[in-house]
N, C-alpha and C positions, 0 to 999 in steps of 0.2 A: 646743414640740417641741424638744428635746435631741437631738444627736445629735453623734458620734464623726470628727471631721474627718478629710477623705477622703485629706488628707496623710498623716495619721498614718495608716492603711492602707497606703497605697502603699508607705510608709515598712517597712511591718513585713512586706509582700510581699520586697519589693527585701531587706530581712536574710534572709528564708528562703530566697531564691535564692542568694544569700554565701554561706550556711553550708553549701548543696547541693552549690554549685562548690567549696567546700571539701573537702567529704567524698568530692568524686569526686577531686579534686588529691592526697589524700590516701590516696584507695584506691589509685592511680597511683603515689605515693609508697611504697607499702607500711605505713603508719603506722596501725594498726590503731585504738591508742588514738585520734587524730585524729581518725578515724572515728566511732567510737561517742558521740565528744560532738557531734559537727558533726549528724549524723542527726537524733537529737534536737531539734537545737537549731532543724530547720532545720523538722523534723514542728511543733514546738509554736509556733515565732513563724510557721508558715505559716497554721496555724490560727487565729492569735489575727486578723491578717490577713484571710483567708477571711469568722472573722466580722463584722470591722467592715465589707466589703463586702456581705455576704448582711443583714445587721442593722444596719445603721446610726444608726437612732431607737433610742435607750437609754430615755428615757422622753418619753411624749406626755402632756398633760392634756387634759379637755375638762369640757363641765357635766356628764357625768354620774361622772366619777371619773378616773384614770391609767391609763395601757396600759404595761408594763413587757417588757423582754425577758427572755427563762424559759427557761433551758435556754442550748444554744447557738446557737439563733435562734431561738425558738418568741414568743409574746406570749402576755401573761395583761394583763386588764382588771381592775380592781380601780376597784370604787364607794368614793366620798369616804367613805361610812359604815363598811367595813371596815379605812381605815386610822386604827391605833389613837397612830401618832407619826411627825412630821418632824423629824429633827434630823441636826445637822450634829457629828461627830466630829473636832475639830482634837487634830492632835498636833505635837510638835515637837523635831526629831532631826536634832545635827547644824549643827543654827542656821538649820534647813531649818522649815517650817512647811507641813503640809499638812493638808487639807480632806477629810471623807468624806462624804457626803448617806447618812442611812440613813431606811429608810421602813419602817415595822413595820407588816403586814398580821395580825399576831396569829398568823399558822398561817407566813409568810414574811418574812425581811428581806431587803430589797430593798438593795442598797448599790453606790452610783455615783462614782466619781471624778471630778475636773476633767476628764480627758483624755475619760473618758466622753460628758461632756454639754459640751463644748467653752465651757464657763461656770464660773463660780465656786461651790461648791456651794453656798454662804451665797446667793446671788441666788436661786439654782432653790429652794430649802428659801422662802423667803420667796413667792415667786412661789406656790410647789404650798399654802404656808397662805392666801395672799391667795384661792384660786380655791375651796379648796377649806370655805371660810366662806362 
């Protein structure tokens, strides 16, 4: 089981609330512009947020296949037999190097970050082939 550490959550609560007390300093201020980015900023990292608390397991394995998050919290089960590829997407920007796990269910691609699955995604990709032979 993978899942979204509950810092990074809290983390991404505590910026929507910033951006909130911003946008009311702001409306207080008279600064319109200020406004209109703060709001925003404060709707979309509240959400992101929201969901790593309501959804927290990004992907689970077991013997009969994967259980993935669908939507913005929903889960979908996927049998070992419907997925058609695990591979990991490295790229490198910056002299930065990063990681993507994608999972090809033929009809959906399923794609998780480190931050997602609080792992490396070369380990979970290895791990999800080992289980799923």
């Amino acid at each position: 089981m993978w899942r979204v550490r509950r810092e990074l959550a809290v983390f991404k609560i505590l910026g929507a609330l910033a951006c909130a007390g911003l946008a009311v300093y702001w409306w207080g201020a008279g600064d319109v512009r200020g406004v209109i980015l703060a709001v925003p900023a404060a709707v979309l990292v509240g959400g992101m947020g929201l969901r790593d608390l309501i959804a927290p397991v990004r992907l689970a394995a077991d013997p009969s296949g994967i259980t993935v998050v669908h939507g913005f919290a929903g889960k979908r089960h996927v049998p070992w037999e419907a997925i058609r590829d695990i591979k990991v997407d490295v790229s490198r920007r910056w002299g930065r190097r990063s990681e993507i796990l994608e999972i090809d269910t033929g009809d959906n691609l399923h794609i998780f970050s480190r931050h997602d699955l609080d792992a490396p995604p070369t380990e979970v990709a290895a791990a999800l082939r080992r289980r799923g032979t």
